[in-house]
C-alpha positions, 0 to 999 in steps of 0.5 A: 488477516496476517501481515502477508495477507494485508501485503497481498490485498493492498497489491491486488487493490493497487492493481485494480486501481492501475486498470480503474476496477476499484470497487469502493467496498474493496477499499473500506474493506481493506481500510477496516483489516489494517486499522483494527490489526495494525498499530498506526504507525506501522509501514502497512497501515500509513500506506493503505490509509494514503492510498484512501485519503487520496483515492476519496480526493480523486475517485472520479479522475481515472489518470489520478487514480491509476497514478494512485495505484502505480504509487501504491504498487511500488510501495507494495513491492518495496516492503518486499525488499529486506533491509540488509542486515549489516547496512550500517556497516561503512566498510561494505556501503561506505 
């Protein structure tokens, strides 16, 4: 699964997090793609894997778990935002 892909299916399970539809097999799913096609240090692979640490502490609390997915949904829509590519340029962001 590419990197898009993997993108796509972390948002679609922070959604289903925000409306409490988490389907447990969704997440050992989703966990299983990042940790064989990602290295662990990647921005992905850390996102995912705490959205599973804390959904495994909090899966019966329905508030915690869909805080859990606006937390994992605003990530999601950060990795969309590129870096600039002169944002160590002082003269432009000071």
């Amino acid at each position: 699964m590419p990197h898009t892909q993997l993108k796509f299916a972390a948002f679609a399970l922070a959604y289903k997090a925000k409306v409490n539809e988490v389907d447990p097999l969704d997440v050992d799913h989703l966990l299983t793609e990042v940790d064989t096609q990602l290295p662990h240090d990647h921005m992905i692979f850390r996102g995912v894997t705490h959205f599973v640490t804390q959904y495994e502490l909090v899966a019966q609390d329905p508030e915690a778990v869909k805080r859990l997915g606006d937390e994992l949904a605003r990530l999601v829509e950060s990795w969309a935002v590129p870096e600039p590519p002169d944002l160590n340029r002082t003269d432009i962001h000071g």
